[in-house]
PAGU-661853 format. One record per residue (C-alpha): y, x negated, z; residue number from 1. Coordinates in nm, 4 decimals. Layout:
<pts>
+----------+----------+----------+-----+
|        y |        x |        z |  nr |
+----------+----------+----------+-----+
|        Y |        X |        Z | NUM |
...
+----------+----------+----------+-----+
</pts>
This chain:
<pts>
+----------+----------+----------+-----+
|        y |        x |        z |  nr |
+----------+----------+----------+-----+
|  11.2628 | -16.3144 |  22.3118 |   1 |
|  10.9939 | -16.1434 |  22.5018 |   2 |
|  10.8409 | -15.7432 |  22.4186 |   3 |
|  11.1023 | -15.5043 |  22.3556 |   4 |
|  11.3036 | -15.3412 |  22.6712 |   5 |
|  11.3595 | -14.9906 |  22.4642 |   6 |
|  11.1643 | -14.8226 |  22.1496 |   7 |
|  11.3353 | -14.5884 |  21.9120 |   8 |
|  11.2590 | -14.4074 |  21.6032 |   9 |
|  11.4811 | -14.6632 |  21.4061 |  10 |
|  11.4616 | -14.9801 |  21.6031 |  11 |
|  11.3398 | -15.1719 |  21.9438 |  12 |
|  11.5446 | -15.3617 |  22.1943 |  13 |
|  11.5596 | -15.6666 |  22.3109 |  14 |
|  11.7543 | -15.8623 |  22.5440 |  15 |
|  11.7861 | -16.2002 |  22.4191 |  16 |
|  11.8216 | -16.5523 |  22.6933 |  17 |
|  12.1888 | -16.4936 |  22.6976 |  18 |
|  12.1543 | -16.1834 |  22.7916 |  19 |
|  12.2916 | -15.9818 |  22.5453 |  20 |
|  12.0543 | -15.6610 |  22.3533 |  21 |
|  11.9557 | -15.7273 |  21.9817 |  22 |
|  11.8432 | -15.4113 |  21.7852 |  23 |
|  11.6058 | -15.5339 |  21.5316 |  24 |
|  11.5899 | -15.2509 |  21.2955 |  25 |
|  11.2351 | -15.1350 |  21.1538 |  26 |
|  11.1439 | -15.2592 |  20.8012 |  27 |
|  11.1741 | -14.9718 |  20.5263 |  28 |
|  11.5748 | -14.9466 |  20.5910 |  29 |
|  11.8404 | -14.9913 |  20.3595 |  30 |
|  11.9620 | -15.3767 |  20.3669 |  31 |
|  12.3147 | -15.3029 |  20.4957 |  32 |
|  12.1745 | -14.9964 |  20.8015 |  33 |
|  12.3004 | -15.3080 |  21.0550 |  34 |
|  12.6165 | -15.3863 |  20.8912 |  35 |
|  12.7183 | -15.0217 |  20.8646 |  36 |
|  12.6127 | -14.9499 |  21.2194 |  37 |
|  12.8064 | -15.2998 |  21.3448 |  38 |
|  13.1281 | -15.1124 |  21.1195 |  39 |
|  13.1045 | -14.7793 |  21.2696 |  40 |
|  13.0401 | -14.8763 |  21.6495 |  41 |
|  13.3847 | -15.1135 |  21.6575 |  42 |
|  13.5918 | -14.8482 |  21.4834 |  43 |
|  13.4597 | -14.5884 |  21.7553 |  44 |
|  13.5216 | -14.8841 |  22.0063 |  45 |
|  13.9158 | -14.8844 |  21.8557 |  46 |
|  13.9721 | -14.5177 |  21.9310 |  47 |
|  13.8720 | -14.6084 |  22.3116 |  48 |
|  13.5240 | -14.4926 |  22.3536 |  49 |
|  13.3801 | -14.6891 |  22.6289 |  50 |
|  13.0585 | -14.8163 |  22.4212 |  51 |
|  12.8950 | -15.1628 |  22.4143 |  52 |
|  13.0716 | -15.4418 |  22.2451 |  53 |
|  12.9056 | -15.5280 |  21.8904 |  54 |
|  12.9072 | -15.9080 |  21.9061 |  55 |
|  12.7200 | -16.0173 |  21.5752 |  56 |
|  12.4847 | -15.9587 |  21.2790 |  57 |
|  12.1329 | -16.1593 |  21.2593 |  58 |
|  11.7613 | -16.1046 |  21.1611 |  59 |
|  11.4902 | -16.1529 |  21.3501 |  60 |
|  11.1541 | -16.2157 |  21.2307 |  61 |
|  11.2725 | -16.0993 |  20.8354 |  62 |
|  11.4136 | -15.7701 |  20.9708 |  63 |
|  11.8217 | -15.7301 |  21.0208 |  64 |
|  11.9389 | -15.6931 |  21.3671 |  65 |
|  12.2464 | -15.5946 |  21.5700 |  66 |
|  12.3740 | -15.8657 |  21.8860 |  67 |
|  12.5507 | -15.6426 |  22.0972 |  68 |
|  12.6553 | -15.6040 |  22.4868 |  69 |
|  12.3824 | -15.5147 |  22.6743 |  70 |
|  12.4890 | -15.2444 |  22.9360 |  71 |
|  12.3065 | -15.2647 |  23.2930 |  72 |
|  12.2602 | -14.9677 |  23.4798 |  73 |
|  12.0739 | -14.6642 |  23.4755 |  74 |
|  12.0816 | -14.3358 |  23.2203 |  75 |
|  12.2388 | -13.9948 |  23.3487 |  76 |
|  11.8875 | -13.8536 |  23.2430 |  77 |
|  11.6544 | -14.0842 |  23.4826 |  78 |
|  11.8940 | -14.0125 |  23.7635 |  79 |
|  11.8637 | -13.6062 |  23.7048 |  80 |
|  11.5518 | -13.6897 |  23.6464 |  81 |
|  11.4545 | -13.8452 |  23.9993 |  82 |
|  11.6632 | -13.6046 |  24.1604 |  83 |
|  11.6916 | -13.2309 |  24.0143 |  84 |
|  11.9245 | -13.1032 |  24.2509 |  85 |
|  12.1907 | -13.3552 |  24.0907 |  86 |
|  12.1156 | -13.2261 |  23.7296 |  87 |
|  12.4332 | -12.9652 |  23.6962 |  88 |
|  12.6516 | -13.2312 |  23.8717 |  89 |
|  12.5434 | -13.5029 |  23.5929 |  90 |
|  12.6238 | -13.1905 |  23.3550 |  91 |
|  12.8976 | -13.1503 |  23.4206 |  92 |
|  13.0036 | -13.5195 |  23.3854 |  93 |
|  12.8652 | -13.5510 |  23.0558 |  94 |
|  13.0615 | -13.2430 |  22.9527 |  95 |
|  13.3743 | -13.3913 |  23.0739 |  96 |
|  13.2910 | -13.7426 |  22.8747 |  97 |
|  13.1933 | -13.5375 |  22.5462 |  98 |
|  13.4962 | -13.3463 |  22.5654 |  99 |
|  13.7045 | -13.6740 |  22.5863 | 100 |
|  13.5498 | -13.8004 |  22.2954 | 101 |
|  13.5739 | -13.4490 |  22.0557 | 102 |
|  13.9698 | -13.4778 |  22.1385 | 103 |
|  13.9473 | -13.8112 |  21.9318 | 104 |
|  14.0394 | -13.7840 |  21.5467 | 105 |
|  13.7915 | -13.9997 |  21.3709 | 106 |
|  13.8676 | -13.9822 |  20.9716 | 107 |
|  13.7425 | -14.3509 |  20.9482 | 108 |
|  13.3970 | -14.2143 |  20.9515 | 109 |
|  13.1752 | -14.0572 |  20.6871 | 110 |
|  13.2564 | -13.6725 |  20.6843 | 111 |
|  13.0079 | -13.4603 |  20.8796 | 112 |
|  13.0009 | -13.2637 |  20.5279 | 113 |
|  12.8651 | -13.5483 |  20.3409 | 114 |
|  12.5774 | -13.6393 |  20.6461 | 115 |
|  12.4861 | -13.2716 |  20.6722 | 116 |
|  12.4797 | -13.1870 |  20.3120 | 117 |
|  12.2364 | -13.5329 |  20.2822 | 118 |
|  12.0148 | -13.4401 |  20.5385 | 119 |
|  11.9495 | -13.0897 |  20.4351 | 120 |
|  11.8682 | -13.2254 |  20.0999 | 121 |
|  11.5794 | -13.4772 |  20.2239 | 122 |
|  11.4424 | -13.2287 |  20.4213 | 123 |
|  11.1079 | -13.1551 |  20.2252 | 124 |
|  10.9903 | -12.8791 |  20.4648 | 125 |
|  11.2445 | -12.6172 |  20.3609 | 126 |
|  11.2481 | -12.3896 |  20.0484 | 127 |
|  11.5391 | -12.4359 |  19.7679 | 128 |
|  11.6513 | -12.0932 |  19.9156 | 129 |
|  11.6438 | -12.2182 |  20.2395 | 130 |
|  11.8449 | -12.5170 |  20.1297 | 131 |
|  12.1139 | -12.3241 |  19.9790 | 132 |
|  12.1905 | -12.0972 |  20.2131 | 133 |
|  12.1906 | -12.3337 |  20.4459 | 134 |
|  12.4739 | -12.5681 |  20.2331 | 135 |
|  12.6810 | -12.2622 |  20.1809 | 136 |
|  12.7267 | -12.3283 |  20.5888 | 137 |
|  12.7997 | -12.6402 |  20.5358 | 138 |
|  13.1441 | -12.5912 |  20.3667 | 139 |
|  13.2640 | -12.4287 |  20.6269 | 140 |
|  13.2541 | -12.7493 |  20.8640 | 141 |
|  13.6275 | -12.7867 |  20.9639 | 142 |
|  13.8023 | -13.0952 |  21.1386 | 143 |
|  13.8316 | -13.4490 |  21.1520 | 144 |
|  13.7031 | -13.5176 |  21.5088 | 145 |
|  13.4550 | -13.7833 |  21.6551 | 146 |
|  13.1196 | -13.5949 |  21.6998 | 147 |
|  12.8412 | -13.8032 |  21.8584 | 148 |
|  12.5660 | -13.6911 |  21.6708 | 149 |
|  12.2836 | -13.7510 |  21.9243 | 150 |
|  12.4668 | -13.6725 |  22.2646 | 151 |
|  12.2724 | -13.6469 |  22.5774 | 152 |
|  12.2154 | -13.6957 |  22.9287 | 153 |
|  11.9527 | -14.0537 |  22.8415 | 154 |
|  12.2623 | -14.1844 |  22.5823 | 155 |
|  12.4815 | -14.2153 |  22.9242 | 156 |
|  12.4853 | -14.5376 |  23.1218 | 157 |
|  12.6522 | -14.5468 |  23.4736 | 158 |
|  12.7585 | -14.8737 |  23.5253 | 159 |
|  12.9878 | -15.0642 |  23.7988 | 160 |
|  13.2856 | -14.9970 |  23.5918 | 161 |
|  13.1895 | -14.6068 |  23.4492 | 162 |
|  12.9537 | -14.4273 |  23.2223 | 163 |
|  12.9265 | -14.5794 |  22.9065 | 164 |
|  12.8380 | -14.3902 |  22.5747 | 165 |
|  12.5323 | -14.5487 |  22.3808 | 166 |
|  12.3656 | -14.4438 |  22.0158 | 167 |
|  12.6327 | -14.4027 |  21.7516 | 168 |
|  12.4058 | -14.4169 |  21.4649 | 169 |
|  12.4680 | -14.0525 |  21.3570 | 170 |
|  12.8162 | -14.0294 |  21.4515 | 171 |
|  13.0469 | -13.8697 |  21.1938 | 172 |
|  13.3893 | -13.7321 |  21.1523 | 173 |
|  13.3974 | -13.3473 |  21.1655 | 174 |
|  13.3606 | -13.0107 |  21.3513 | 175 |
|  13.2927 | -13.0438 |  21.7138 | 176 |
|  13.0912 | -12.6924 |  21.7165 | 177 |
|  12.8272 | -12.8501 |  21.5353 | 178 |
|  12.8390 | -13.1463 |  21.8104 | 179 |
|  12.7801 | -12.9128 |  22.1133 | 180 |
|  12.4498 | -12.7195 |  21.9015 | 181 |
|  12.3019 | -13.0331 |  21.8196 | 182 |
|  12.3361 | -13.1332 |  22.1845 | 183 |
|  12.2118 | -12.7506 |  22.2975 | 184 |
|  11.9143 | -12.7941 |  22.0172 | 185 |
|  11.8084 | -13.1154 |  22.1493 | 186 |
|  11.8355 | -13.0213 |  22.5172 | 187 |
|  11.6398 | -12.6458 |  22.4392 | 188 |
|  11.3533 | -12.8107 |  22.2401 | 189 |
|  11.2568 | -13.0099 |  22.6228 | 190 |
|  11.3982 | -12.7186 |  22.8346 | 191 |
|  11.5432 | -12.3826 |  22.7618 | 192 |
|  11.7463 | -12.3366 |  23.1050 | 193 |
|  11.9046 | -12.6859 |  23.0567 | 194 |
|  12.0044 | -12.6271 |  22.7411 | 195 |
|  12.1808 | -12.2784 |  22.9092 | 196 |
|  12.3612 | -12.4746 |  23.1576 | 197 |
|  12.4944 | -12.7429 |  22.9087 | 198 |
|  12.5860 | -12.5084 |  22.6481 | 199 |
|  12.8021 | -12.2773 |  22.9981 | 200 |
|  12.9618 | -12.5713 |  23.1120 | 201 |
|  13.0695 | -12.6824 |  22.7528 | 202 |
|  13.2074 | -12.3758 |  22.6696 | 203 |
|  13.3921 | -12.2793 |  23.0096 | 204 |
|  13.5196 | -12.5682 |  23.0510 | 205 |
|  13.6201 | -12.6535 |  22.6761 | 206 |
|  13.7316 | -12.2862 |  22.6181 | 207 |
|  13.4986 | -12.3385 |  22.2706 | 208 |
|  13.3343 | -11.9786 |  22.2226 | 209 |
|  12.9485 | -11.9879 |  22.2326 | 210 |
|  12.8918 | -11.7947 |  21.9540 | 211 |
|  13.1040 | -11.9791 |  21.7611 | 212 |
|  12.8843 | -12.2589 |  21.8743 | 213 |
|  12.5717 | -12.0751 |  21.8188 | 214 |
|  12.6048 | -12.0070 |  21.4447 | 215 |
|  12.5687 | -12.3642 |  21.3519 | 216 |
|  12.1947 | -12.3377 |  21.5042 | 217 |
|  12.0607 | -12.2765 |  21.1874 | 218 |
|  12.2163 | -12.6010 |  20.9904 | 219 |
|  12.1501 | -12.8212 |  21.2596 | 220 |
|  11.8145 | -12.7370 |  21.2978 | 221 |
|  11.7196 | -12.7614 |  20.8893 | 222 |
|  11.9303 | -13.1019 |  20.9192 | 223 |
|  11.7318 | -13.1962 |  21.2041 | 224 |
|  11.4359 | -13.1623 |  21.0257 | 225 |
|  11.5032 | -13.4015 |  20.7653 | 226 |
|  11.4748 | -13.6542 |  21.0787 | 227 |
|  11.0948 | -13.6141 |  21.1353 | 228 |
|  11.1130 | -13.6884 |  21.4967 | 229 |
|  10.7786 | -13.7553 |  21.6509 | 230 |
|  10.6655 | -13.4845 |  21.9156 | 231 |
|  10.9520 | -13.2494 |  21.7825 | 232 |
|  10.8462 | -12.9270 |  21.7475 | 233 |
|  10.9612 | -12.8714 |  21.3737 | 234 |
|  10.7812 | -12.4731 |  21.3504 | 235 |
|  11.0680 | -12.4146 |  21.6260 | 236 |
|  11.3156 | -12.5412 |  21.4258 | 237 |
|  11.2134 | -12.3950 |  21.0728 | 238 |
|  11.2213 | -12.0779 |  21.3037 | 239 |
|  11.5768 | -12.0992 |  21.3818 | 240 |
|  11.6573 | -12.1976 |  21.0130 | 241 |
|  11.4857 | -11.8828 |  20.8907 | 242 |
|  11.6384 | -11.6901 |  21.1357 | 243 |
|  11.9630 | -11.7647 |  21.0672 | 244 |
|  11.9331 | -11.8018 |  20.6848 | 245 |
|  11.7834 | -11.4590 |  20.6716 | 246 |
|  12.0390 | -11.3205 |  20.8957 | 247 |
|  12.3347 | -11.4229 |  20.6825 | 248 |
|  12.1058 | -11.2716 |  20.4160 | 249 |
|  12.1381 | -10.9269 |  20.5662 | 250 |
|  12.5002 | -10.9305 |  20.6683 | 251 |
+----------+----------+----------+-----+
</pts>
């Protein structure tokens, strides 16, 4: 195979001479990270998510890798991208396909609980207080639904035959509130009056209230952390945390 198509923080892409992808997974991961991603992508595929077919399990070059569909066509985000004036209208689809997929039930998957309760626990910047308050939240996640866990505008293919829905990795089975902030998080870290019109057209057209959404900010941001994203801005996020930790504090 020739240089990777696409670089992530947890693997790089290739497309093989058949012409499928193959995510080759970056060395320091657990031995079974393919196998449970292979697992979780065709269950999500059996509730009828349009995402790319997972066709096999391999290694390549020592490291464990994922054969799956490779999915031609262009992201939602480089198309708002190259035109601005589209952005809302490319909103307002991906609204529409995140709504159809928080109407699935998904108890196959691991709980968003469990996830959230792991990540706030491996995330060394926050304080034991921090981390407390912050897992008190926690048990108040309610619901069984099918929550993306990374959703956004450059996770959206258009294709010839629709928009297809890539990146399952952190999908989970829980409380779709905490779907739309992490969305709104990820979306107000790059731009604050983006993240304003996604979290409107959610929320109007979902009849979800914002501040309902709004009060998992402080979670999903110490969970976040845990995730030490290059280029994210983590004194934003341990912002939010402490605002919202020290809020609850004082009610």
């Amino acid at each position: 195979m020739k240089g990777p198509i696409a670089t992530g923080n947890t693997a790089e892409i290739y497309l093989n001479d058949a012409g499928y992808a193959v995510k080759v997974y970056k060395e320091g991961f657990p031995a079974d990270e393919a196998l449970k991603e292979a697992e979780k992508q065709r269950y999500i595929h059996s509730l009828g998510i349009p995402v790319p077919e997972v066709l096999e399990l391999t290694t390549f070059n020592g490291r464990q890798a994922l054969v799956m569909e490779y999915i031609e066509g262009n992201t939602l985000g480089d198309l708002a991208m190259k035109d601005r004036t589209l952005l809302e209208e490319y909103l307002a689809v991906s609204v529409e396909i995140q709504m159809m997929i928080h109407e699935k039930d998904a108890p196959g998957l691991e709980p968003m609980t469990d996830k959230l309760t792991r990540q706030l626990d491996d995330a060394s910047s926050l304080s034991s207080e921090e981390k407390m308050g912050l897992l008190k939240q926690v048990d108040r996640v309610s619901g069984t639904k099918l929550c993306h866990g990374d959703f956004h505008l450059f996770n959206l293919v258009e294709t010839e035959d629709g928009i297809r829905v890539l990146d399952w990795v952190d999908a989970s089975s829980g409380d779709i509130r905490a779907d739309v902030v992490r969305t709104y998080l990820l979306y107000s870290g790059f731009d604050q009056v983006l993240a304003g019109q996604y979290l409107a057209l959610y929320c109007g057209k979902s009849g979800v209230d914002r501040d309902e959404v709004l009060q998992w900010q402080s979670v999903i941001a110490g969970a976040r952390l845990s995730e030490n994203v290059p280029g994210e801005d983590a004194d934003r996020l341990r912002e939010i945390v402490r605002q919202g930790v020290n809020g609850r504090r004082d009610e």
